[in-house]
C-alpha positions in Angstrom: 0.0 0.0 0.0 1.5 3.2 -1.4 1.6 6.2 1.6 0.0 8.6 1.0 1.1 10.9 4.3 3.5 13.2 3.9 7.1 12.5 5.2 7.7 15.2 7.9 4.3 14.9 9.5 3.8 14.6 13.1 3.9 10.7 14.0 0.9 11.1 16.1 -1.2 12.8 13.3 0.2 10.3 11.1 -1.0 7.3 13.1 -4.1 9.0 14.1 -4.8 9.8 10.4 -4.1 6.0 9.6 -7.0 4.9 12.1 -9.8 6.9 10.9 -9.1 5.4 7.6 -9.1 2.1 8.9 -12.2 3.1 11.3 -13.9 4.1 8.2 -13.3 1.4 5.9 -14.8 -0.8 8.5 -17.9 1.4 9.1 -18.2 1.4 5.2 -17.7 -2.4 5.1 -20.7 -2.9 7.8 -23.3 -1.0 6.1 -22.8 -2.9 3.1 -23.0 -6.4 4.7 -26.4 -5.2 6.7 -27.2 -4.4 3.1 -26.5 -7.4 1.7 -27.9 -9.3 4.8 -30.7 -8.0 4.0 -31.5 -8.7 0.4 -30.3 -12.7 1.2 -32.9 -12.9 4.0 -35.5 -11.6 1.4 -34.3 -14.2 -0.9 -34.8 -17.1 1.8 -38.0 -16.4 3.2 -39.6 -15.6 -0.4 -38.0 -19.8 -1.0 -39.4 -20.6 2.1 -42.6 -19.7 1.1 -42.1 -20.9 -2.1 -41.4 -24.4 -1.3 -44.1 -24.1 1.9 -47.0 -23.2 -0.9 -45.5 -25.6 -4.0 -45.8 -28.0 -1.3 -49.2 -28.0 0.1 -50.3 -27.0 -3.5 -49.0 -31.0 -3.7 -50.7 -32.3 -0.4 -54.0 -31.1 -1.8 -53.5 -32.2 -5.1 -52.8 -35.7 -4.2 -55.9 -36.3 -1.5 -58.9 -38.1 -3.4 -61.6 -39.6 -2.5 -61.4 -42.8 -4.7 -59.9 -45.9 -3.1 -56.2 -46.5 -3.7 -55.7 -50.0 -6.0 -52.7 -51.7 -4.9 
């Protein structure tokens, strides 16, 4: 990683400068994995309900009232 702080600054400012970058990066990674959390939750419960209705659609579908031949 290139740096990009110039050479004759104050080591303090130069580490404090470092952290808020890091700090930020971190904040900025978060937001976007709540964001992307929340579309892959979406995703699974419109599956869930998916499946859930495809599959009582077949429960229904396969009750009859004629008597089963075997």
């Amino acid at each position: 990683m290139k740096n990009v702080t110039p050479p004759n600054l104050n080591p303090t400012l130069r580490l404090f400068i470092k952290l808020t970058a890091i700090v930020t990066i971190a904040i900025v990674v978060l937001i976007v994995a709540a964001f992307l959390l929340k579309i892959v939750l979406v995703a699974a419960v419109l599956a869930a309900v998916g499946v859930g209705g495809f599959l009582i659609y077949n429960l229904i579908r396969r009750r009859s009232n004629f008597p089963v031949i075997r």
